[in-house]
C-alpha positions as CSV (number, residue, x, y, z in Angstrom):
1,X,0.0,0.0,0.0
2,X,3.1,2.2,-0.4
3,X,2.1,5.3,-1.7
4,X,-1.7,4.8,-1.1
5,X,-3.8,7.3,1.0
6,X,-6.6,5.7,3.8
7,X,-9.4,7.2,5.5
8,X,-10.6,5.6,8.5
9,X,-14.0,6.8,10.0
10,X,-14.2,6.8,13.7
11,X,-10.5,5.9,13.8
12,X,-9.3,6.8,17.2
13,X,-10.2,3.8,19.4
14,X,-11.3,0.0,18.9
15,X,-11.5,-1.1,15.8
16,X,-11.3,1.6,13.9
17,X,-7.5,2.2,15.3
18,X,-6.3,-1.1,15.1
19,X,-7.3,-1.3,11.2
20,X,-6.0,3.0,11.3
21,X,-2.7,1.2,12.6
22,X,-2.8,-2.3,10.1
23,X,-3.0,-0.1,7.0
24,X,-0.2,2.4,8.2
25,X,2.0,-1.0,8.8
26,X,1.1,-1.8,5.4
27,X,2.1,1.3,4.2
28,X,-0.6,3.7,3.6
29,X,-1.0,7.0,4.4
30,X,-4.0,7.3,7.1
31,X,-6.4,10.2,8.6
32,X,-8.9,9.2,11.0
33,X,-11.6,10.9,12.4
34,X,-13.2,11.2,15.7
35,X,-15.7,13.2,17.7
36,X,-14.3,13.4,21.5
37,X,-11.4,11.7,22.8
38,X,-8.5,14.1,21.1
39,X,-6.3,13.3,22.8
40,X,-6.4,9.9,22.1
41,X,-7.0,10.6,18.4
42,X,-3.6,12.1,18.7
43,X,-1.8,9.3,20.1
44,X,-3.0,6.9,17.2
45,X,-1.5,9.5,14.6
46,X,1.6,9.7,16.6
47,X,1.5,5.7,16.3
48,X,1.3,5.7,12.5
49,X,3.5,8.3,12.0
50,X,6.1,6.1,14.2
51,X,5.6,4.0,11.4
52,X,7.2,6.5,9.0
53,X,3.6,7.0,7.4
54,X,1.9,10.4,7.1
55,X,-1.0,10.5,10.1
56,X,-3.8,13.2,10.0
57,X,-7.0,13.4,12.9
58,X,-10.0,15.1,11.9
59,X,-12.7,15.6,13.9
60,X,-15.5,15.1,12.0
61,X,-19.4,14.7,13.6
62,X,-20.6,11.4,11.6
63,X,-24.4,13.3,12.7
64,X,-23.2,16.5,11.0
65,X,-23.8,15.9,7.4
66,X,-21.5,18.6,6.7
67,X,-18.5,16.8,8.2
68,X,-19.2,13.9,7.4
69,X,-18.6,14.9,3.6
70,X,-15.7,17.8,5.0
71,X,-13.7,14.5,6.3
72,X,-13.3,13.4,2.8
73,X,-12.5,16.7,1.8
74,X,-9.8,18.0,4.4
75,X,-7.7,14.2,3.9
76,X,-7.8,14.5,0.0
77,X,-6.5,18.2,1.1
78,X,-3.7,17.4,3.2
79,X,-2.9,14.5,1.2
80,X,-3.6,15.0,-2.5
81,X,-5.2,11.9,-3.1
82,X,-7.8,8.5,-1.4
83,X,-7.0,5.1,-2.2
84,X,-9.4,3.4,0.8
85,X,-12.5,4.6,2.6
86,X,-13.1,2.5,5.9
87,X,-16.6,3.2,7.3
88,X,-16.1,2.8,10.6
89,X,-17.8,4.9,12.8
90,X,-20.9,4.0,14.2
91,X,-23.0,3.7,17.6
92,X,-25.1,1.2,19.0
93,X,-28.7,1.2,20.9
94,X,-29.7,-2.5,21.9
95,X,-33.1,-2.6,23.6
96,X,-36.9,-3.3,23.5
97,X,-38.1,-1.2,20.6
98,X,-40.8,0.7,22.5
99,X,-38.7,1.8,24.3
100,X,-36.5,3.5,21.9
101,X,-37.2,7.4,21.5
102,X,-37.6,9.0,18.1
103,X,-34.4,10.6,19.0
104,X,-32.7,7.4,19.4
105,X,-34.0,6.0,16.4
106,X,-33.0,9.3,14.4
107,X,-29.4,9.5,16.0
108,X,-28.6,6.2,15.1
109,X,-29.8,6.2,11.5
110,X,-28.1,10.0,11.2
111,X,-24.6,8.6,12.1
112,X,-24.9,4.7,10.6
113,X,-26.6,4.8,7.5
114,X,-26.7,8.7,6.8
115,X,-23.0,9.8,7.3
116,X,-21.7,6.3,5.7
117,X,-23.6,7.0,2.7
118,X,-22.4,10.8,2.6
119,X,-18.9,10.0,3.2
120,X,-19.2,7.0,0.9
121,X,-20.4,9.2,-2.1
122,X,-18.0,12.3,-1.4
123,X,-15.1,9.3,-1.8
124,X,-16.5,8.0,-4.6
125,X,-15.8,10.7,-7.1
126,X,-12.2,10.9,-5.7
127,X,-11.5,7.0,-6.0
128,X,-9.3,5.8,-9.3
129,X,-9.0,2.7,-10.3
130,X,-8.0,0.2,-7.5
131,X,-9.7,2.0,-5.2
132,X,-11.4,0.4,-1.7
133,X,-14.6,1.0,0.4
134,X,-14.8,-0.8,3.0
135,X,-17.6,-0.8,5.9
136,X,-18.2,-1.9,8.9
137,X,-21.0,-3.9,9.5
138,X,-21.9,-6.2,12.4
139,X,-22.8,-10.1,13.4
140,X,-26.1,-8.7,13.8
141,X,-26.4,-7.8,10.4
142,X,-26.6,-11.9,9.5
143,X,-28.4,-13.4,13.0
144,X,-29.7,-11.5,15.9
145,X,-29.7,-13.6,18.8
146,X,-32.1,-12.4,21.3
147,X,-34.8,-9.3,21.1
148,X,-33.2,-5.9,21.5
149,X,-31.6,-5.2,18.7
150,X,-34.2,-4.3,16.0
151,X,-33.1,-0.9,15.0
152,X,-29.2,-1.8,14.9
153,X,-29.8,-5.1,13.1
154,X,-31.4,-2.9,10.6
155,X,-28.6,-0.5,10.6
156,X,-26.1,-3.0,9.7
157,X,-27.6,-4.9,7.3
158,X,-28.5,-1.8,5.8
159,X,-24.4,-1.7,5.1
160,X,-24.9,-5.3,2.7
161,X,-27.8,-3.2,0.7
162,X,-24.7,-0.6,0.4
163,X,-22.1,-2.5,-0.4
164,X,-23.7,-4.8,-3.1
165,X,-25.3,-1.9,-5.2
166,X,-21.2,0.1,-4.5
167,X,-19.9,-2.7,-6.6
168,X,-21.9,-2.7,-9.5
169,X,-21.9,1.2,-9.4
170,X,-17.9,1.3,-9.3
171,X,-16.9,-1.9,-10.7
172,X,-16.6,-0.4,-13.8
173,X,-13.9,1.9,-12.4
174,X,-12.4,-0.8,-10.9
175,X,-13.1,0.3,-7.5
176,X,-14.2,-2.4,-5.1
177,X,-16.5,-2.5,-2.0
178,X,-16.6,-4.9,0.6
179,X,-18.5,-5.7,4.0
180,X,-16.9,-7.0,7.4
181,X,-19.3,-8.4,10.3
182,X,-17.3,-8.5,13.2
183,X,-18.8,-10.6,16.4
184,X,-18.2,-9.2,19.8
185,X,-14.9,-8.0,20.3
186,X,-13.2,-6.7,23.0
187,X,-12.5,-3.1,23.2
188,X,-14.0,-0.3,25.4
189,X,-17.1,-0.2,24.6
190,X,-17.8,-4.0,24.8
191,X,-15.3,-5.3,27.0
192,X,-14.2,-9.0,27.6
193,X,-14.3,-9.0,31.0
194,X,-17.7,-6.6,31.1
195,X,-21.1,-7.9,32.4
196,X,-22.7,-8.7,29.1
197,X,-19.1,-10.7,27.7
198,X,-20.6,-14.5,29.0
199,X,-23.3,-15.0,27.5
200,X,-21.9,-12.8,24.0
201,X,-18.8,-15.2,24.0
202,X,-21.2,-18.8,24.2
203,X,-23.0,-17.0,20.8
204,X,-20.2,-17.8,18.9
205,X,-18.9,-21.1,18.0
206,X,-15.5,-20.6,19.2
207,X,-16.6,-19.3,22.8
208,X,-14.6,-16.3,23.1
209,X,-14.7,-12.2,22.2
210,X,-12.5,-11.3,18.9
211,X,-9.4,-9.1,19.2
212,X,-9.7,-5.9,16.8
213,X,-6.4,-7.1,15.0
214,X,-8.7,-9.8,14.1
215,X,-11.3,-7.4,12.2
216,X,-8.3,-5.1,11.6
217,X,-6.3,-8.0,9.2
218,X,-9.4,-8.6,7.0
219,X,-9.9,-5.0,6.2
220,X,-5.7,-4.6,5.1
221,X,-6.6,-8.1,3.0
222,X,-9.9,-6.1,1.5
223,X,-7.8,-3.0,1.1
224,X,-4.7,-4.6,-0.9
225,X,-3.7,-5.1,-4.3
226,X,-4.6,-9.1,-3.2
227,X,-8.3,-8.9,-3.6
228,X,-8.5,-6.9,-6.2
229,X,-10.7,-9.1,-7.8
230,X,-13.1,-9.6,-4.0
231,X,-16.1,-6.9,-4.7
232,X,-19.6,-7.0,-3.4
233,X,-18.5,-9.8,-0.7
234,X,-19.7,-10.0,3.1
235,X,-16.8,-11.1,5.4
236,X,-18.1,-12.9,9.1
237,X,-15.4,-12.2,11.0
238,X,-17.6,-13.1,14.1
239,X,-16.5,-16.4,15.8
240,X,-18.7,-18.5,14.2
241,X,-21.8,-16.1,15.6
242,X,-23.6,-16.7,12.4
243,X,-23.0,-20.4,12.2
């Protein structure tokens, strides 16, 4: 990925920082964005540009439809150029659905299916050939395992509807999109040791929360010259949830 520029959506924790961190070992240049947490934002770029990579935090509100589009704009900026989109960022609201507010509801369409779209179409146009769109989905996206989780379920699968129709659209250009479910995974949010880790760890077939260099070395596979020819696929990386 030498040469290539990466923009990672919600970058500065988790997930998003261990793939941030996988595509800067691999040799891309990588912004990130964030909402709080600066500081931390900071560190990650200071860890990729340890890596003798260019590093770049933006702070970008995924519910501001302006910045989520500006976040496109200020890496292709400071950077001249975007190779790899990585929708990322993303929040979660697991409970009975009458119990969900309209502002819940709205809040979490805004920032998952709203801003990826928008950031997703401001990247678009600015993609050559070879390049890579990558989202985030979740487990819950292929089985949901208990009541709860109607309105993220539909969130995330909302990313497959994405992702398929981004292939044909861009396939033409040569640009590929892909999908990664990711099961339960340990990071602050959803910790391994937290009170909800038992019974998420006996979902899966393998018993046990993923690590986020788990997710993060199937998006660097999805964002190198190596599946160049993988478009339009969903990727479980999830434990065996869906099995």
């Amino acid at each position: 990925m030498n040469g290539k520029v990466a923009l990672v959506t919600g970058g500065s924790r988790g997930i998003g920082a261990a793939i941030a961190m996988a595509l800067a070992e691999a040799g891309a240049d990588v912004a990130i964005t964030y909402v709080r947490g600066e500081e931390a934002a900071r560190e990650v770029v200071a860890k990729i540009e340890a890596t003798g990579r260019r590093g770049l935090a933006v702070r970008a509100d995924a519910a501001d439809p302006a910045a989520a589009v500006g976040a496109v704009e200020e890496t292709c900026a400071a950077f001249g150029r975007l190779d790899i989109l990585v929708n990322n960022a993303g929040v979660g609201a697991i409970a009975p659905m009458e119990e969900l507010s309209l502002e819940t509801v709205q809040q979490l369409i805004d920032i998952n299916i709203r801003a990826t779209y928008l950031t997703t179409q401001a990247a678009a146009v600015r993609l050559g050939r070879g390049g890579r769109i990558i989202t985030i989905g979740s487990c819950m996206a292929q089985r949901v395992p208990g009541p709860g989780g109607t309105l993220y379920a539909m969130s995330k699968a909302a990313m497959t509807g994405l992702t398929k129709a981004l292939a044909r659209e861009l396939g033409g250009r040569g640009v590929t999109a892909n999908v990664v479910h990711p099961g339960p995974v340990d990071t602050d949010m959803n910790p391994a040791d937290g009170p909800y880790a038992e019974p998420q760890a006996a979902m899966t077939a393998l018993g046990r929360y993923g690590t986020t260099a788990e997710i993060a070395s199937m998006v660097r596979y999805l964002a190198s010259d190596e599946a160049s020819y993988v478009t339009g696929a969903e990727f479980a990386v999830d434990g065996g949830h869906a099995a």
